[in-house]
Residue frames relative to the residue before (quaternion, step in Angstrom):
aa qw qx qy qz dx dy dz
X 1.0000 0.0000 0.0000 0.0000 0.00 0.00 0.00
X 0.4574 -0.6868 0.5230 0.2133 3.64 -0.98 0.90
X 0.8863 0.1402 -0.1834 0.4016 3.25 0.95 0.29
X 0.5146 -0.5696 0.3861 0.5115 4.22 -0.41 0.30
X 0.5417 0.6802 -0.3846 0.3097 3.41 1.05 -1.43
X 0.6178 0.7264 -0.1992 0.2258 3.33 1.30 -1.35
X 0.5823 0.5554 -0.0355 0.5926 2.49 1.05 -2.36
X 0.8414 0.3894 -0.2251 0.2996 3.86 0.24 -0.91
X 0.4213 0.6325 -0.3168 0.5675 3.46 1.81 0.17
X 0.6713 0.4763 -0.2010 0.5312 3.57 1.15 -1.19
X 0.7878 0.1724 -0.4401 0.3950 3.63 0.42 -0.32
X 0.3210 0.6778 -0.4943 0.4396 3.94 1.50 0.29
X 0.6584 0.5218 -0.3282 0.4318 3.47 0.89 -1.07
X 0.7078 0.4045 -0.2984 0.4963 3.65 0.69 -0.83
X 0.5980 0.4830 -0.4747 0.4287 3.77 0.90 -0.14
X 0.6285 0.6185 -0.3271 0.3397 3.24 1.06 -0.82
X 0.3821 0.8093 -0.1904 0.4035 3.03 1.65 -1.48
X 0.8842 0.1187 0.0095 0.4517 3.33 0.35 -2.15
X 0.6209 -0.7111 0.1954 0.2658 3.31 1.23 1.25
X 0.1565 0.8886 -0.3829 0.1980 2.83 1.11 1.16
X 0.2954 -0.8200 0.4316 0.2326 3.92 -0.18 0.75
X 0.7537 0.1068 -0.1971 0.6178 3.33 1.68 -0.36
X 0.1421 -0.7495 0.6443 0.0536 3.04 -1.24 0.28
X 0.0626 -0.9107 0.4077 -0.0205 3.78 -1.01 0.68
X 0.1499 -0.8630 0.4782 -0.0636 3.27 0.50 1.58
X 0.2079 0.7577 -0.6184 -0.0130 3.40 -1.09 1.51
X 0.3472 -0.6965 0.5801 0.2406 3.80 -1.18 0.22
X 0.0273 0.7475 -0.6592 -0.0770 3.63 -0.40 0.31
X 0.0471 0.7092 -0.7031 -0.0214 3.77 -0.41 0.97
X 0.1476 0.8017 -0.5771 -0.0486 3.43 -0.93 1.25
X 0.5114 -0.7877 0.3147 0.1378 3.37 -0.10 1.43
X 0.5872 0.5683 -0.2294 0.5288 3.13 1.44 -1.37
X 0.8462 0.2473 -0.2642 0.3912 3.74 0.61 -0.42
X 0.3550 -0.7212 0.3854 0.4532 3.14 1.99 0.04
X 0.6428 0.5512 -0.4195 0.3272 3.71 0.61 1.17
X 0.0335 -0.6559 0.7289 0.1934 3.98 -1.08 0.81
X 0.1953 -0.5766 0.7926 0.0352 3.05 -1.62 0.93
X 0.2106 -0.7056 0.6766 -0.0010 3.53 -1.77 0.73
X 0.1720 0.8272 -0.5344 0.0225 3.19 -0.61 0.69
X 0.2075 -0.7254 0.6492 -0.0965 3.36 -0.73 1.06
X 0.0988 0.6826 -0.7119 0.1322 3.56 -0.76 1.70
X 0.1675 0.6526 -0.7325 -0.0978 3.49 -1.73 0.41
X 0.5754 -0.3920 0.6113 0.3762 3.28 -2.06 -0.43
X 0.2320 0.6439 -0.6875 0.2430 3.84 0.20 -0.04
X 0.7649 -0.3564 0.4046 0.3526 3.51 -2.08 0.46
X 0.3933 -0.6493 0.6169 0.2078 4.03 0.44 -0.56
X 0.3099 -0.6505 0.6274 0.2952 3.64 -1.60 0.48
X 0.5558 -0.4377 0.6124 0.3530 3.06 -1.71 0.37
X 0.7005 -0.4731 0.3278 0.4219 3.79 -1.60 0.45
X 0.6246 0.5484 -0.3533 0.4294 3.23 1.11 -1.32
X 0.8386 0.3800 -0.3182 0.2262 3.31 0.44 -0.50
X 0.4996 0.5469 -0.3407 0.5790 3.40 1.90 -0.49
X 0.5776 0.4752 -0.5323 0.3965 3.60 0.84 0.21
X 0.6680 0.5511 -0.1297 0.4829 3.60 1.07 -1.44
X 0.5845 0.6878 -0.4162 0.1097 4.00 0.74 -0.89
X 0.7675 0.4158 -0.2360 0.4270 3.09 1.62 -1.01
X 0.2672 0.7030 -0.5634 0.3420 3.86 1.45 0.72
X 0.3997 -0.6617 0.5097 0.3776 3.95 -0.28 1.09
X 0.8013 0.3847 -0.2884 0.3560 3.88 0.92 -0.78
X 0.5703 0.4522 -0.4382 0.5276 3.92 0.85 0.81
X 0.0645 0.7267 -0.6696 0.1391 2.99 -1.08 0.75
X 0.4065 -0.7090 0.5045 0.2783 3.71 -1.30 0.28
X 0.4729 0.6730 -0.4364 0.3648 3.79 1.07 -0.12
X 0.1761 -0.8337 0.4610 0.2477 3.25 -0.83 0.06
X 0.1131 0.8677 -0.2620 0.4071 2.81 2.39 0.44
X 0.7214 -0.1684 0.2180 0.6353 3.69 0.73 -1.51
X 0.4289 -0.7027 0.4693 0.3194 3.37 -1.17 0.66
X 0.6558 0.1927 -0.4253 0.5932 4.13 0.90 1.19
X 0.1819 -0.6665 0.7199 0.0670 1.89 -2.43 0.34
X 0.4933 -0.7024 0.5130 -0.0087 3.22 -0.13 1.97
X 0.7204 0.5517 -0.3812 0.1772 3.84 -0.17 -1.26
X 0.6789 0.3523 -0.2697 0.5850 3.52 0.90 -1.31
X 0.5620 0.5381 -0.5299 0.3373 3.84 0.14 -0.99
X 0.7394 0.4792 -0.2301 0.4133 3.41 0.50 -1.94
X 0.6469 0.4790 -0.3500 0.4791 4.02 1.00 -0.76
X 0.5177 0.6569 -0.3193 0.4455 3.54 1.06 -0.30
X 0.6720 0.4268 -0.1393 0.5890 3.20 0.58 -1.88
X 0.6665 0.4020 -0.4594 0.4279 3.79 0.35 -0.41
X 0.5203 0.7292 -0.3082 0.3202 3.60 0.61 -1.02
X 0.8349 0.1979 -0.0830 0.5068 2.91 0.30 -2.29
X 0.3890 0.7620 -0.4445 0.2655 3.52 0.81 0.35
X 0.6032 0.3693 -0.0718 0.7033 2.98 2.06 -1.57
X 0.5453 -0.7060 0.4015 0.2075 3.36 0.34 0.87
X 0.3642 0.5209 -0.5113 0.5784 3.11 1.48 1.70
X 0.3232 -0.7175 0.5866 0.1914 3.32 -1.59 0.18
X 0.2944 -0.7112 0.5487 0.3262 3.77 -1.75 -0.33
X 0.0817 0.8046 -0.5868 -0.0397 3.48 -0.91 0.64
X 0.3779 -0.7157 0.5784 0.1019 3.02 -1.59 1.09
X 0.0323 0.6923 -0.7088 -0.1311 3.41 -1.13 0.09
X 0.3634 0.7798 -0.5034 -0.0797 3.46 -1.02 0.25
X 0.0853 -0.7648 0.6276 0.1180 3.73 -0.65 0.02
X 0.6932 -0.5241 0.3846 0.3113 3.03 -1.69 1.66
X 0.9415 -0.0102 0.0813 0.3270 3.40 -1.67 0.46
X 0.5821 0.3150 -0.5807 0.4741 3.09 1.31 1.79
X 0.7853 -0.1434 0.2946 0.5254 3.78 0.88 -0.82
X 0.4536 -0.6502 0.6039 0.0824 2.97 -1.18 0.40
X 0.0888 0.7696 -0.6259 -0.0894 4.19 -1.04 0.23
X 0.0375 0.6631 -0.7403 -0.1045 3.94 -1.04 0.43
X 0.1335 -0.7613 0.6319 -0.0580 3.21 -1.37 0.67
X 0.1560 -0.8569 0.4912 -0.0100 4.04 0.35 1.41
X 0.1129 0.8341 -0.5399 0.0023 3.39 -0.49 0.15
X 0.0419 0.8634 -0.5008 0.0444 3.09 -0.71 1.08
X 0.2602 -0.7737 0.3067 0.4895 3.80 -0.78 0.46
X 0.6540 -0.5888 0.1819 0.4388 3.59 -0.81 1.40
X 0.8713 0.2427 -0.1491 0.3997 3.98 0.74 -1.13
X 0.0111 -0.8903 0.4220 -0.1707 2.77 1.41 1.28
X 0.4298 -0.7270 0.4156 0.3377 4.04 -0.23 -0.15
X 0.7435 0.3742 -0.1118 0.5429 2.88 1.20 -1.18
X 0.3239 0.7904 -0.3493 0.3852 3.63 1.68 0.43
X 0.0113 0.8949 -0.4181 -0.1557 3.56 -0.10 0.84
X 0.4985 -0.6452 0.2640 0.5154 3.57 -0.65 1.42
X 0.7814 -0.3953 0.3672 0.3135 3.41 -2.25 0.64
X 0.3055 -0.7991 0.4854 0.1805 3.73 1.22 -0.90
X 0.7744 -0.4429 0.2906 0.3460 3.45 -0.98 0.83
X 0.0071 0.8853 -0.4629 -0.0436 3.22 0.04 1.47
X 0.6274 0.5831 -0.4068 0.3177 3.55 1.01 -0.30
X 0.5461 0.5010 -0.4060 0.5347 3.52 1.66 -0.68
X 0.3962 0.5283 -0.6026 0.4480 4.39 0.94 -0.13
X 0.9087 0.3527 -0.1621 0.1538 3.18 -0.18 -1.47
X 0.4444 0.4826 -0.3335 0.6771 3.25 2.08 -0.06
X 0.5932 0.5539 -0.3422 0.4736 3.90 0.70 0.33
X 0.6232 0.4152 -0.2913 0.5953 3.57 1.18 -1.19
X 0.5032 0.5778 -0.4712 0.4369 3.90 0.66 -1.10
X 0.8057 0.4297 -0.2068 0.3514 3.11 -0.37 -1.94
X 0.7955 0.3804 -0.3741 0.2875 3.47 0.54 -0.77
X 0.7681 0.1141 -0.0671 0.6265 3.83 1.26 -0.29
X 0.0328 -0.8222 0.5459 0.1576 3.67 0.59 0.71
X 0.5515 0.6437 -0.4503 0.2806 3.89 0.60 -0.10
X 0.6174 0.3702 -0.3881 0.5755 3.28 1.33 -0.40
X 0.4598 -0.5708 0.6662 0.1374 2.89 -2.30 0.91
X 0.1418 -0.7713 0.6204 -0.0091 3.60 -0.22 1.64
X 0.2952 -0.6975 0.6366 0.1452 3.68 -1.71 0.79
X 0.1597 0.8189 -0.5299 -0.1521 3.51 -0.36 0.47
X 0.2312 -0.7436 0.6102 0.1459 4.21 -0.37 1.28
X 0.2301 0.7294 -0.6373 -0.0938 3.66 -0.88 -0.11
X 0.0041 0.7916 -0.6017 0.1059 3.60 -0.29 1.13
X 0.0093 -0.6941 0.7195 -0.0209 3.42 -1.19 1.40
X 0.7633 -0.1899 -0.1885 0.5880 3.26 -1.30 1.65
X 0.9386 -0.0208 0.0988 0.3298 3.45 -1.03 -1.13
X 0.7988 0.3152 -0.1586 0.4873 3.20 1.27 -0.64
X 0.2378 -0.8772 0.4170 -0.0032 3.56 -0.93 1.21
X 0.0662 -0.8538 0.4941 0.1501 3.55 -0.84 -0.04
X 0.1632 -0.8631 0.4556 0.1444 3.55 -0.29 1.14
X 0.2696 0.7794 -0.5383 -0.1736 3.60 -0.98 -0.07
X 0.3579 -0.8188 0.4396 -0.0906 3.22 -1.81 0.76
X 0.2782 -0.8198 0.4212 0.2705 3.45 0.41 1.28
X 0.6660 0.6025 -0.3445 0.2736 3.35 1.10 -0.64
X 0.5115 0.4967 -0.2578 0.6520 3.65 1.85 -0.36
X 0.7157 0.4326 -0.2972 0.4608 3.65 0.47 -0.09
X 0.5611 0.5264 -0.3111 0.5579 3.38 1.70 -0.66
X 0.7491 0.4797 -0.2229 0.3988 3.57 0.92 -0.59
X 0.7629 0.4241 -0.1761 0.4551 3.32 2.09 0.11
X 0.4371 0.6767 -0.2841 0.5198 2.39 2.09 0.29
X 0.1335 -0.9263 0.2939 0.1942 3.23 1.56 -0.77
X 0.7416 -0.2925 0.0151 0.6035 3.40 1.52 1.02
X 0.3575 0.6266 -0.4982 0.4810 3.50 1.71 -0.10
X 0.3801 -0.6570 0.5719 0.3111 3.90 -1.18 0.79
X 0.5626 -0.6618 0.4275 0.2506 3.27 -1.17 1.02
X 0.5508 0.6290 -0.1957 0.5125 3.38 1.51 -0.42
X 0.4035 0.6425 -0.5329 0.3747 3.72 0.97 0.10
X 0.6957 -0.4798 0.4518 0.2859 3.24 -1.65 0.85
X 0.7391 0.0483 -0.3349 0.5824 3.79 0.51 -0.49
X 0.4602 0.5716 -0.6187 0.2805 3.83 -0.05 -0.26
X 0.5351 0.6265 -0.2677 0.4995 3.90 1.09 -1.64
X 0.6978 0.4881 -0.3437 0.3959 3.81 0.48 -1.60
X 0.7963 0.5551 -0.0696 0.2301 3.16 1.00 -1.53
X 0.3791 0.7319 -0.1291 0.5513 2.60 2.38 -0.56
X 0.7129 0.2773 -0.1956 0.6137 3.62 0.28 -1.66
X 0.6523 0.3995 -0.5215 0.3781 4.23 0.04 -0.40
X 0.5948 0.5837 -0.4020 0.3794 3.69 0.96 -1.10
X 0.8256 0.3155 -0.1399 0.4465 3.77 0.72 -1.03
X 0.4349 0.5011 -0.4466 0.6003 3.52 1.56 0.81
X 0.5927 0.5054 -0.3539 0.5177 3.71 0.75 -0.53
X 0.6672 0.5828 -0.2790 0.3707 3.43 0.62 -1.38
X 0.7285 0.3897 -0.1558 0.5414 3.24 0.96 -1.61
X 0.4981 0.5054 -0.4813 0.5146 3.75 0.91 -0.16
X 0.7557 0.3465 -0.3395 0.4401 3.88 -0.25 -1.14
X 0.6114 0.5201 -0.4658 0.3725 3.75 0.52 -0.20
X 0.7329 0.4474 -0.2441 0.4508 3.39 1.18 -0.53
X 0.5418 0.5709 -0.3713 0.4926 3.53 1.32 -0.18
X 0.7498 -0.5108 0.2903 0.3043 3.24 -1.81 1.52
């Protein structure tokens, strides 16, 4: 995938998948140590052992859609490529964790990739869940939460055409100022 953003839609998809009500999407770009880490937590159903042993075989998957599942193997293979790794942690019927790590000026490192259109993507695709997105580079962060916006919206769907508009400019700003001197 030409981008993380990519890879990071796909494992949102499997939280979604396991019916997760929250989900929590963070970026930690720390330059100073030459590391981005990803992390992606939800409350979804969890795998059984057998399966957090097996998830990252490209040929097992839980869908019944197709008989693979490419996403983690291929996020893996990107990872350790940049001399970063993937780990899972999960346990039945509390949640899932993935945790990416890559080193940040890696060459073969592809860029993170258009994150506000990610997060107008996770909205759009299940607006009932309450997604976290953190994205913190060295010292300075920027959080946002559908679940504080759901609560100012006061029954207005969060999905409206300009709420959505307002959304992807709010978290293009965000991710701008994190990058400014």
């Amino acid at each position: 995938m030409k981008e993380l953003s990519l890879h990071i839609l796909d494992i949102i998809e499997n939280s979604i998948s396991a019916e997760a009500t929250i989900i929590k999407l963070r970026i930690y770009e720390d330059i100073k140590d030459n590391l981005l880490t990803i992390e992606i937590d939800d409350n979804g159903k969890g795998m059984s052992k057998e399966m957090l042993y097996k998830v990252l075989d490209p040929f097992v998957t839980s869908r019944t859609t197709r008989r693979v599942g490419l996403g983690l193997s291929l996020t893996k293979q990107a990872a350790n490529q940049c001399d970063g790794d993937l780990v899972i942690d999960s346990k039945e019927n509390e949640g899932t964790n993935v945790t990416i790590t890559f080193q940040y000026d890696h060459i073969d490192r592809a860029p993170i990739g258009d994150m506000a259109d990610t997060v107008v993507s996770m909205i759009l695709t299940n607006d009932n869940i309450d997604y976290e997105y953190l994205h913190k580079v060295n010292d300075k962060e920027f959080i946002f939460s559908t679940e504080e916006i759901k609560k100012l919206l006061a029954g207005v769907s969060i999905t409206e055409v300009d709420i959505i508009a307002w959304v992807k400019e709010y978290v293009e700003e965000g991710i701008e100022n994190l990058h400014k001197n």
